[in-house]
C-alpha positions as a Python dict, from the first residue, in 0.01 Angstrom:
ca = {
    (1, 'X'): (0, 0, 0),
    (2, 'X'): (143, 316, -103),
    (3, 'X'): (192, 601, 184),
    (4, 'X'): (-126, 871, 207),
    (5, 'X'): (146, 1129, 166),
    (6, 'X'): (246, 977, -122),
    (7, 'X'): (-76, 920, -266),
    (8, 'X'): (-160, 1284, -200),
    (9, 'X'): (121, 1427, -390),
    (10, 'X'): (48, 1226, -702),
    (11, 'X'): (-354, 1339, -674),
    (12, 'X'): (-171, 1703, -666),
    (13, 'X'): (-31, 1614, -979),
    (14, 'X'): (-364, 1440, -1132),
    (15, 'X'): (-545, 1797, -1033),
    (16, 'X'): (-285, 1992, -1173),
    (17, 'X'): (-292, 1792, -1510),
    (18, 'X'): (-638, 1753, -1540),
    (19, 'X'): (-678, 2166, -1497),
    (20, 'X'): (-476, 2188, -1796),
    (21, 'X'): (-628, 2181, -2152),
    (22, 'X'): (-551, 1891, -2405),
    (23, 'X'): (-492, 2074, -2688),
    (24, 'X'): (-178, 2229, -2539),
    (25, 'X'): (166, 2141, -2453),
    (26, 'X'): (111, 2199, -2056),
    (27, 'X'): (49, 1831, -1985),
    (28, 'X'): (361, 1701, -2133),
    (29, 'X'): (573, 1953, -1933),
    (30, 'X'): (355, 1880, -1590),
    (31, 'X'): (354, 1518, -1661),
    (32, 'X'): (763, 1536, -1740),
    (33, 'X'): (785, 1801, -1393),
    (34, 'X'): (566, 1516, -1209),
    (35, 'X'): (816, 1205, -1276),
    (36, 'X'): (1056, 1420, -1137),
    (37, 'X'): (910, 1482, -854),
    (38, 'X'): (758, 1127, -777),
    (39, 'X'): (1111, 956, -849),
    (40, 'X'): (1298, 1238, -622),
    (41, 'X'): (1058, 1137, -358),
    (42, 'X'): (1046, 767, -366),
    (43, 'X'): (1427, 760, -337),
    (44, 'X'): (1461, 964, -81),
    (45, 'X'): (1211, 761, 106),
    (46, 'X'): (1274, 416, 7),
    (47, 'X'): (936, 384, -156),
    (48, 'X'): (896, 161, -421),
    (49, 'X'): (1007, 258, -757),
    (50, 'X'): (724, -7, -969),
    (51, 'X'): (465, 118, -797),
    (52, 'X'): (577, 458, -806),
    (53, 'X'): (614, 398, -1206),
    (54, 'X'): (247, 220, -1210),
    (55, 'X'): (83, 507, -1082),
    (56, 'X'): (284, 730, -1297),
    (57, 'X'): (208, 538, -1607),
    (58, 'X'): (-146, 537, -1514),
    (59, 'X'): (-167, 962, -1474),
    (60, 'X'): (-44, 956, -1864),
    (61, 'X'): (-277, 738, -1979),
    (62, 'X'): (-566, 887, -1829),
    (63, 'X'): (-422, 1212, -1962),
    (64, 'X'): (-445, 1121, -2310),
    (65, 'X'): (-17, 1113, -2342),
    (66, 'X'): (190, 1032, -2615),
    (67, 'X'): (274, 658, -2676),
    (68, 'X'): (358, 377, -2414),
    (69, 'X'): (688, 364, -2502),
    (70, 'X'): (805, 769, -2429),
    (71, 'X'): (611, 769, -2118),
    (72, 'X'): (799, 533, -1992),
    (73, 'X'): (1124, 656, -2094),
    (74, 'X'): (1024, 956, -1929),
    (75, 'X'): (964, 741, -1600),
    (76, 'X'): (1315, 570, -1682),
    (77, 'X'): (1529, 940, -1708),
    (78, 'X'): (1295, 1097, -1417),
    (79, 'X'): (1427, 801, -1170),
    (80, 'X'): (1790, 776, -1317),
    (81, 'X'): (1867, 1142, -1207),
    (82, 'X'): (1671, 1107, -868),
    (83, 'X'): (1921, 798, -823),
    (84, 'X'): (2226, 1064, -865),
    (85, 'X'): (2080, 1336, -706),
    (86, 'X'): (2226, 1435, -341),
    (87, 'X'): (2077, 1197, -88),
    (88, 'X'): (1859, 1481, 99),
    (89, 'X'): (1547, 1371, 199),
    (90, 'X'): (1298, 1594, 46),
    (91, 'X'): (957, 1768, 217),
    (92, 'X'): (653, 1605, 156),
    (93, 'X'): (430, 1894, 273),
    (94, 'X'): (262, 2066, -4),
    (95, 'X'): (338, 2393, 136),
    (96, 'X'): (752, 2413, 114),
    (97, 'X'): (943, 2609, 308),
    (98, 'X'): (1171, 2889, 98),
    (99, 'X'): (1485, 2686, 165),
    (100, 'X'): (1312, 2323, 6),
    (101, 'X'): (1214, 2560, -316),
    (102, 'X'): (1546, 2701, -366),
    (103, 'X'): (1689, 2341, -324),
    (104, 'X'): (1510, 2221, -618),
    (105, 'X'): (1673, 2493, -891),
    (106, 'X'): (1760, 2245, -1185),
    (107, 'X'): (2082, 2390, -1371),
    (108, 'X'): (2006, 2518, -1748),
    (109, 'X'): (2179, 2250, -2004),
    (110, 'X'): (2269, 2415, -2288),
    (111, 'X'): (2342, 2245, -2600),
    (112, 'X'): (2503, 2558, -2771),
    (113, 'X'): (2641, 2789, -2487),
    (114, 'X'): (2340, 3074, -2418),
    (115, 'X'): (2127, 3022, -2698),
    (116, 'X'): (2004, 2658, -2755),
    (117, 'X'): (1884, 2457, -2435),
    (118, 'X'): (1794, 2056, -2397),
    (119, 'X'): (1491, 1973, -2388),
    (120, 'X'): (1322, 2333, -2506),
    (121, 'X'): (1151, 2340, -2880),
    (122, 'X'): (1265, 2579, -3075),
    (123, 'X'): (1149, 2802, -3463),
    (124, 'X'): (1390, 2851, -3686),
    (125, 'X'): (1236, 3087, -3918),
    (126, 'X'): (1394, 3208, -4249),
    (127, 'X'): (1269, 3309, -4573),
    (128, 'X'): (1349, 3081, -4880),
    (129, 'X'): (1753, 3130, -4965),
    (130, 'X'): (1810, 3316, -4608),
    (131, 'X'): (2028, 3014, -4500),
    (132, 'X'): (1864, 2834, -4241),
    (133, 'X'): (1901, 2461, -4379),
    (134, 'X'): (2275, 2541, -4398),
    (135, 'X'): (2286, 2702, -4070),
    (136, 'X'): (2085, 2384, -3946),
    (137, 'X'): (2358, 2193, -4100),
    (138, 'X'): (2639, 2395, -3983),
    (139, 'X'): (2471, 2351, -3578),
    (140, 'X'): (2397, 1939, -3660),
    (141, 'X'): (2788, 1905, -3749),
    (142, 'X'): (2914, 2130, -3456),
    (143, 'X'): (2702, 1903, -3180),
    (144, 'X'): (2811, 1567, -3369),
    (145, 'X'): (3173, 1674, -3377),
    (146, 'X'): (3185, 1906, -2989),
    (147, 'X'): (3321, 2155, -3208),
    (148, 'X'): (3249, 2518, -3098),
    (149, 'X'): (3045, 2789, -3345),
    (150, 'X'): (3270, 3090, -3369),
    (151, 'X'): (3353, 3143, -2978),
    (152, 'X'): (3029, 2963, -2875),
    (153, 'X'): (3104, 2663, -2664),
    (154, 'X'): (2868, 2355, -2791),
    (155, 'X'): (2843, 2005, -2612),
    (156, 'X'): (2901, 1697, -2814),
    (157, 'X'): (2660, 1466, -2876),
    (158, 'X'): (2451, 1270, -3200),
    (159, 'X'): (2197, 1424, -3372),
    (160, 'X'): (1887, 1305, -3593),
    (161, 'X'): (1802, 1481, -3890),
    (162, 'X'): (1456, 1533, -4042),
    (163, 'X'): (1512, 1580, -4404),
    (164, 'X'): (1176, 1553, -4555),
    (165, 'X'): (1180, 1883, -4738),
    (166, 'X'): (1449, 1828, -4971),
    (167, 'X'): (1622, 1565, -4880),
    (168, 'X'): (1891, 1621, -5207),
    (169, 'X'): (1961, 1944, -5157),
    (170, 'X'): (2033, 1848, -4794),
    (171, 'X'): (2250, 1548, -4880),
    (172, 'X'): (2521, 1755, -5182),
    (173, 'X'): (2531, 2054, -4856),
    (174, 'X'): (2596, 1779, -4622),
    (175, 'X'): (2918, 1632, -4913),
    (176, 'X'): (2986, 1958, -4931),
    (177, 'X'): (3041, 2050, -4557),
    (178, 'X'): (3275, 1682, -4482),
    (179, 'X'): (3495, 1862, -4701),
    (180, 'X'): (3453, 2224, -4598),
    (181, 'X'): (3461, 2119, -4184),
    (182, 'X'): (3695, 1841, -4247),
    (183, 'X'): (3528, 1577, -4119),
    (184, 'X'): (3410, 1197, -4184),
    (185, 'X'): (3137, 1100, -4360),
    (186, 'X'): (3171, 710, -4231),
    (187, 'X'): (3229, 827, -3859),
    (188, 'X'): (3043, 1119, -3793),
    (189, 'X'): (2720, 1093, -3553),
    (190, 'X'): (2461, 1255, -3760),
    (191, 'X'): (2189, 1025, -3876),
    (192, 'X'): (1951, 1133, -4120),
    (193, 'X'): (1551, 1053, -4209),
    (194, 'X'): (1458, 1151, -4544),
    (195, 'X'): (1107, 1015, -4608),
    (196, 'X'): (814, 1230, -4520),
    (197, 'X'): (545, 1065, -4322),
    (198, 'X'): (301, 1151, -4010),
    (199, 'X'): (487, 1162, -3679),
    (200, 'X'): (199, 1070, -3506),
    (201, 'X'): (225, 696, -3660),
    (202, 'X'): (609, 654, -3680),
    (203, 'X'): (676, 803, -3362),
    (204, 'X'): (728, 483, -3161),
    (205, 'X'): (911, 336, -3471),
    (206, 'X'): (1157, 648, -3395),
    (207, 'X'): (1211, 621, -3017),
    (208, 'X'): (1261, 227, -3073),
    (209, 'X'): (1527, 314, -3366),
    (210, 'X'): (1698, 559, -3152),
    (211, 'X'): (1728, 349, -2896),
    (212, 'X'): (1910, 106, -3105),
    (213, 'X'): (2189, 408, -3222),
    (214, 'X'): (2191, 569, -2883),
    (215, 'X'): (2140, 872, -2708),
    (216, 'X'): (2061, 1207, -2910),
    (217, 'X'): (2183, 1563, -2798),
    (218, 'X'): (1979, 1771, -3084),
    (219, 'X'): (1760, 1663, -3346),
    (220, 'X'): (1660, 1884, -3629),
    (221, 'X'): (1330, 1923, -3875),
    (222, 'X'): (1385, 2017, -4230),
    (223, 'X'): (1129, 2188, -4236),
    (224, 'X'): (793, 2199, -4000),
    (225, 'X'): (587, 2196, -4338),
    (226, 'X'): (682, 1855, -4447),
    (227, 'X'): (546, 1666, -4152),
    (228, 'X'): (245, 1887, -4113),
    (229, 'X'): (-33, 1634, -4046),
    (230, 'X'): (-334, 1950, -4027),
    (231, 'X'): (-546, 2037, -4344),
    (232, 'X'): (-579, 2406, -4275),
    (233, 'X'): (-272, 2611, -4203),
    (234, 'X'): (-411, 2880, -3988),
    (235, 'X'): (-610, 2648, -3796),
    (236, 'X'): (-522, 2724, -3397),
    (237, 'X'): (-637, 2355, -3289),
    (238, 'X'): (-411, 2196, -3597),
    (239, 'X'): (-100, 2441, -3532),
    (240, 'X'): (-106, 2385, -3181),
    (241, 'X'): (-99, 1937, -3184),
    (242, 'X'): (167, 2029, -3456),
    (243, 'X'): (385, 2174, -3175),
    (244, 'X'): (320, 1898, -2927),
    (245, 'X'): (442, 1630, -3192),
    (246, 'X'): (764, 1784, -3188),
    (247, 'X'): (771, 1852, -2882),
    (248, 'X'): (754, 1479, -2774),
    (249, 'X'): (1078, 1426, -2982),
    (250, 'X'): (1238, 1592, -2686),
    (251, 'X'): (1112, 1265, -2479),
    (252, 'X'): (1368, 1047, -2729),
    (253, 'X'): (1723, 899, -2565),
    (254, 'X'): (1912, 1218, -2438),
    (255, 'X'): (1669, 1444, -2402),
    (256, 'X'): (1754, 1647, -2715),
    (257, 'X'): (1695, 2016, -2819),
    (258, 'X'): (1472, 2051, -3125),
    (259, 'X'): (1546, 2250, -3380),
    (260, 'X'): (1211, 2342, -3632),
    (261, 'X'): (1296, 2489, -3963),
    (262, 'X'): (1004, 2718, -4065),
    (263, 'X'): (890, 2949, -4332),
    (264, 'X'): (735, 3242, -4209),
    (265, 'X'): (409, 3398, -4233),
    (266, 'X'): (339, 3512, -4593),
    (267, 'X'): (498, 3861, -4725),
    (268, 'X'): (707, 3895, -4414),
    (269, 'X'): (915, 4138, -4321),
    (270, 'X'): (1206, 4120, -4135),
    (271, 'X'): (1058, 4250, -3816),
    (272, 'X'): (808, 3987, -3898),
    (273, 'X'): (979, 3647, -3926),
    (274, 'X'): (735, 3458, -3705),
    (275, 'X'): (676, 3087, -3819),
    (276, 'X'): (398, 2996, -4121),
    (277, 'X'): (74, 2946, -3944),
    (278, 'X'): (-174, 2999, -3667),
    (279, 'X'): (-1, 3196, -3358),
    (280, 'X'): (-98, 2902, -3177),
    (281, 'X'): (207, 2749, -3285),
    (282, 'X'): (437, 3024, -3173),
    (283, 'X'): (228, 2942, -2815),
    (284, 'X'): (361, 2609, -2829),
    (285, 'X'): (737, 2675, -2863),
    (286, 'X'): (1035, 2804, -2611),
    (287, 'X'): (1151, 3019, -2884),
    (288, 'X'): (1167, 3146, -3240),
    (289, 'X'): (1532, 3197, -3401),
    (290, 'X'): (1515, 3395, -3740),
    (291, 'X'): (1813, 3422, -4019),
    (292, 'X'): (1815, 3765, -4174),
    (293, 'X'): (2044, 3813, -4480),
    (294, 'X'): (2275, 4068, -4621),
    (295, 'X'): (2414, 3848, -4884),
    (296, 'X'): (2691, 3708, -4857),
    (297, 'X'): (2565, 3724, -4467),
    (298, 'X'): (2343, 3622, -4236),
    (299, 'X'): (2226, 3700, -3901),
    (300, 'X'): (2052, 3460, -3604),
    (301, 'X'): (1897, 3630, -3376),
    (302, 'X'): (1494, 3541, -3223),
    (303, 'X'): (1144, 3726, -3274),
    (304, 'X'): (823, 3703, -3092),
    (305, 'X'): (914, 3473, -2802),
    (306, 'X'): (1222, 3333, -2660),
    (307, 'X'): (1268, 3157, -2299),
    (308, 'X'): (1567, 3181, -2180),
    (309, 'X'): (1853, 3505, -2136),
    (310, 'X'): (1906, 3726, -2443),
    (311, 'X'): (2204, 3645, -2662),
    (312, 'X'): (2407, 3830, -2889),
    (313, 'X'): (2299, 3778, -3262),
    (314, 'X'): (2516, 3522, -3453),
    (315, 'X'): (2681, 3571, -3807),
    (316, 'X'): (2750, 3336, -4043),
    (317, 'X'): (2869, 3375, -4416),
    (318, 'X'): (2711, 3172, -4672),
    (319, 'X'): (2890, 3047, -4938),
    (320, 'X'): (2826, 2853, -5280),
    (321, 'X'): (3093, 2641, -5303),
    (322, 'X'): (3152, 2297, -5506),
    (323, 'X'): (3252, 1940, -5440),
    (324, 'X'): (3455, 1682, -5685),
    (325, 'X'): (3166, 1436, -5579),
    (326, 'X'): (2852, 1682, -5701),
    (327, 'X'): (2846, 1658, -6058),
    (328, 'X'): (2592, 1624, -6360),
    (329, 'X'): (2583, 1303, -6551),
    (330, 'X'): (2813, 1488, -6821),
    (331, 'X'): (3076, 1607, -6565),
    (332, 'X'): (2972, 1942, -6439),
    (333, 'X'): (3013, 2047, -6089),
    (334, 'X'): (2711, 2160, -5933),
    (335, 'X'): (2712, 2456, -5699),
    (336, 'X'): (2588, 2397, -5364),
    (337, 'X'): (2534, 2644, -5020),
    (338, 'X'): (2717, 2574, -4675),
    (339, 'X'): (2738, 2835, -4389),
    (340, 'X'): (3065, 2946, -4211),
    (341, 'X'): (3075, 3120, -3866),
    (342, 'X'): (3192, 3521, -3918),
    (343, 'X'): (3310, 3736, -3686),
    (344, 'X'): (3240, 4075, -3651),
    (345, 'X'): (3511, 4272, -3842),
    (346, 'X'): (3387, 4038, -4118),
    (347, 'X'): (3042, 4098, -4100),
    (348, 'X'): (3132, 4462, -4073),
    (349, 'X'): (3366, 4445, -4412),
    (350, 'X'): (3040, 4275, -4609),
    (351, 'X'): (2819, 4534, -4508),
    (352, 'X'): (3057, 4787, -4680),
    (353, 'X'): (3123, 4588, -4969),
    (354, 'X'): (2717, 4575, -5037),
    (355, 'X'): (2666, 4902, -4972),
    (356, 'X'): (2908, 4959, -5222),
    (357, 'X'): (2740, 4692, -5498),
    (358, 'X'): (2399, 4822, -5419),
    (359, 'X'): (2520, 5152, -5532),
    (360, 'X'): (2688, 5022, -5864),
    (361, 'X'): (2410, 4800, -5888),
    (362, 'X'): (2143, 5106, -5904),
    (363, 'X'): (2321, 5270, -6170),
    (364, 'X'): (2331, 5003, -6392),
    (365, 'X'): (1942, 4954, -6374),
    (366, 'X'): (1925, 5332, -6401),
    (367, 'X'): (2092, 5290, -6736),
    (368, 'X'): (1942, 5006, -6867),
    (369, 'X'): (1585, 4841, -6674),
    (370, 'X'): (1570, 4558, -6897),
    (371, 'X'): (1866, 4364, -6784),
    (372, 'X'): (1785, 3997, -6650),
    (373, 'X'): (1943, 3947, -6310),
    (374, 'X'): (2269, 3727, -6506),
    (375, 'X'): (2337, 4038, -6684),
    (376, 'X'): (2349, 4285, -6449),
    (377, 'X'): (2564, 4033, -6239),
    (378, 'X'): (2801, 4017, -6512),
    (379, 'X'): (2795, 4406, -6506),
    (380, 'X'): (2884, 4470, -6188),
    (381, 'X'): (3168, 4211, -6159),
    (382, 'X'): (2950, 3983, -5923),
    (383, 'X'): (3124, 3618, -6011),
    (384, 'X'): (3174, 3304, -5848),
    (385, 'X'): (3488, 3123, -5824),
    (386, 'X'): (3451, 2955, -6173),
    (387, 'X'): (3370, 3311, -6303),
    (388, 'X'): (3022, 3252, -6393),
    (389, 'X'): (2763, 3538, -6313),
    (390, 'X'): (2706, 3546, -5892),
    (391, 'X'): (2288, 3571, -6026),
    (392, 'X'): (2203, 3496, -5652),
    (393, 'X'): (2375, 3775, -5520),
    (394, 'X'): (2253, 4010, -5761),
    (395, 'X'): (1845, 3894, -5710),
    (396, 'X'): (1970, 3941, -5368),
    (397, 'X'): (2031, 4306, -5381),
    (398, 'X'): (1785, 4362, -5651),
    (399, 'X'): (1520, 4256, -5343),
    (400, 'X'): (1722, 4506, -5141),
    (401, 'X'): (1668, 4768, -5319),
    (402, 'X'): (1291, 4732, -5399),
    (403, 'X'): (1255, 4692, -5052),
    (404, 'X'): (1378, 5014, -4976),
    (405, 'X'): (1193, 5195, -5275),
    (406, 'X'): (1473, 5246, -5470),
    (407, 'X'): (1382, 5109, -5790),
    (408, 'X'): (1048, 4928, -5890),
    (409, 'X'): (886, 4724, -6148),
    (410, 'X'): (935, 4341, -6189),
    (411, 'X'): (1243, 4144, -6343),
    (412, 'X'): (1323, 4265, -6725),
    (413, 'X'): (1137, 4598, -6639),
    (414, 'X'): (1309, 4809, -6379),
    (415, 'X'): (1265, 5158, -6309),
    (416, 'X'): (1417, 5354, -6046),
    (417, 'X'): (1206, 5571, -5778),
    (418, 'X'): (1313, 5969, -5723),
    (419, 'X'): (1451, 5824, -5399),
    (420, 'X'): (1726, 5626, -5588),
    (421, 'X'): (1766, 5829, -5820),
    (422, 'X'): (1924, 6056, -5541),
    (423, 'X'): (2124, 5784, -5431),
    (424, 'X'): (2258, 5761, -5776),
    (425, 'X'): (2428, 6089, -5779),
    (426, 'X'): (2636, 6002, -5561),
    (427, 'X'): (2973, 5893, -5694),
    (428, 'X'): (2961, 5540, -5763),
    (429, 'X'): (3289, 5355, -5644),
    (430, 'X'): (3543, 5211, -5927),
}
C-alpha cells in the first residue's frame, strides 16, 4: 500500500494535469515536472520505484499522453537522475518552506552555450535562400563533432536529422560541408531521415530506432511543413498538436533540443519572421530563431518569443561552393550552399562591400531596366569562383533595393524611384 502522503502528492499532480487543456503542450511539461518529482521522492524515502512507475504510467494514460513507449522513458530518465541526485530527503508537505524551493533549482543545459537549451523546442524561421538549412547543417555538425560555433562553446553529442523537405539538396550541402569542416562522412554521428510521413504513426518506430543508435543531444526538422499532419494552415487547434508532436521528440534517448525549420508567415518582413501558421504554434514553442540576410551574410537572432537570457545575434557567411563528388551526368560540378561562422570585423567588411554593390548595382538599372538578373551580375563584376555570373547575389540586392523603394517594377522591367535616383548621384565607387 502506497503512503497517504504519497498518494496525496500524485492526486496534486492528477489535479494539476487535469486543470490543464488537451490541446496544449502543458500536460507534457507537468507530466515530465511530475516524474521528477515522484522519483525524487520515492528515493529519498525508500518507496517503491514499480509502484511509483504504475501510478505514474497510469496519470499519462488517463491524460491522453503520447505513446507507451516515451512515457515510460520519461519514467526511466525521471528516476535515473533522482538515483544521482544528493541523498537529501525531500519535504513532503505541499506547502515548502523557501529553503526546500530554492533546493530544487535544476541547472540550465545548454546544448550551444546561451542560446540553444535541452529539452526546449525551438522556430527557426527564415525566408526561402536566407540560410537556415545550412545554418541547421552547420549547428547538426558542430554538436556531432563538440566543435564550438565561432567562440560559442557547444556540447558533443549525435543528432537526428529530419530531411523531408528536400532531402537532395540536404544530402550535396551535407558532401559539401565533410569537405569544408573536415570531417568523416563514415564516422560522424549525424543520422539522417529523409522520407516524409506523419509523426503521429512513426513516432514509436523512432524512439525504438533511436534506442538502437543511442542517445541524441539535438535533433533537427527540415522543415515543420513537411510533416504537417493539419489540413488548414491557420487552424489554432491543428498548429497547436503540430507543436506537441515535436515537442515529444524531446522525450527520445538524451533528451535532445529541437530544432524546427520554418517558413514564415506570408509577405514577411524582417521584423516579422514569425513561423507559417496559426499563432498558436508560436504558443507552443520556447523560442523562435530567425536568419536575416545581407548576402553574402546572415544574421541569427529570435522574434516574438524566446525563454531563456538574451544572446548576442550570430553571423555566419554563406557560401556557394563545389565538391569533386557533385556533378551532372556529363561532368559538371554543381554549386551547392554551406554556412561558415563570421566574426564581426567580417560581418562589418560585407556590409561595406554591399553598400558599395547596391550603389553600382542602381546605376546600372538606371541605365538600362531591362537587364535579366545574369546580366546585371556580369555588369557589376558579381562572379563566383569559376567566373560565372554570382545571379544569386545580384536577385539578392535587386530585393534590397525594392525593398527600400529604390527602384520598382518586376524582373526585365526596372525603373528607379526619385529616392534612388538621389542615391545615384552620388559617386559610384570604381
Amino acid at each position: 500500500m502506497i503512503d497517504a502522503k504519497y498518494t496525496a502528492r500524485l492526486n496534486n499532480w492528477r489535479r494539476l494535469m487535469a486543470s490543464v487543456s488537451p490541446e496544449g503542450t502543458g500536460r507534457v511539461t507537468i507530466f515530465m515536472q511530475a516524474c521528477d518529482d515522484i522519483a525524487t521522492v520515492a528515493t529519498a524515502n525508500g518507496l517503491d520505484r514499480g509502484e511509483a512507475a504504475d501510478e505514474l504510467t497510469s496519470m499519462a494514460t488517463a491524460h491522453g499522453l503520447g505513446d507507451p513507449d516515451a512515457v515510460q522513458w520519461i519514467i526511466s530518465q525521471a528516476f535515473d537522475r533522482a538515483k544521482a541526485a544528493p541523498k537529501n530527503k525531500p519535504d513532503l508537505h505541499l506547502v515548502e518552506t523557501s529553503s526546500t524551493f530554492a533546493a530544487q533549482f535544476m541547472q540550465l543545459d545548454y546544448l550551444v552555450d546561451g542560446i540553444l537549451q535541452r529539452r526546449f523546442l525551438y522556430a527557426f524561421t527564415g525566408k526561402t535562400g536566407s540560410g537556415k538549412t545550412a545554418i541547421a547543417l552547420l549547428i547538426a555538425a558542430s554538436v556531432a563533432l563538440g566543435r564550438k560555433i565561432g567562440d560559442i562553446e557547444v556540447a558533443q553529442g549525435r543528432v537526428l536529422y529530419f530531411a523531408g523537405e528536400n532531402p537532395d539538396d540536404i544530402r550535396m550541402r551535407w558532401i559539401a560541408m565533410a569537405e569544408h569542416m573536415d570531417f568523416d562522412l563514415d564516422k560522424i554521428e549525424v543520422y539522417f531521415i529523409t522520407k516524409r510521413f506523419r509523426i503521429s504513426e512513426m513516432k514509436a518506430r523512432i524512439f525504438a530506432e533511436i534506442e538502437r543508435v543511442g542517445e541524441v543531444a539535438l535533433v533537427v526538422i527540415d522543415t515543420s511543413a513537411a510533416y504537417y499532419e493539419g489540413t488548414e494552415v491557420n487552424s489554432n487547434t491543428e498548429q497547436a498538436a503540430h507543436a506537441r508532436r515535436f515537442r515529444e521528440l524531446i522525450a527520445l534517448p538524451g533528451g535532445p533540443t529541437v530544432l524546427v525549420n520554418c517558413h514564415p508567415v506570408k509577405n514577411a518582413a524582417p521584423d516579422n519572421l514569425l513561423p507559417l501558421g496559426a499563432g498558436a504554434f508560436l504558443n507552443e514553442i520556447d523560442g523562435n530563431l530567425i536568419c536575416i540576410v545581407d548576402w553574402p551574410a546572415v544574421e541569427m537572432h529570435w522574434q516574438g518569443k524566446f525563454r531563456g537570457a538574451d544572446f548576442d545575434p550570430l553571423s555566419f557567411r554563406l557560401d556557394t561552393v563545389t565538391h569533386q563528388r557533385l556533378k551532372t551526368t556529363k561532368g559538371k560540378l554543381i554549386p551547392t550552399v554551406v554556412a561558415k561562422p563570421l566574426s564581426e570585423i567580417a560581418k562589418e567588411e560585407i556590409a561595406k562591400a554591399n553598400l558599395t554593390d547596391r550603389q553600382r548595382l542602381l546605376a546600372e538599372i538606371e541605365s538600362d531596366g531591362k537587364a535579366s538578373v545574369a546580366d546585371y551580375a556580369a555588369r557589376c563584376m558579381f562572379t563566383l569562383k569559376n567566373g560565372l555570373p554570382h545571379k544569386r547575389k545580384a536577385h539578392a540586392l535587386i530585393k534590397g533595393l525594392k525593398k527600400d523603394k529604390l527602384i520598382d517594377g518586376e524582373s526585365g522591367d526596372y525603373t528607379v524611384t526619385g529616392k534612388g535616383e538621389r542615391k545615384t548621384k552620388k559617386k559610384v565607387p570604381e
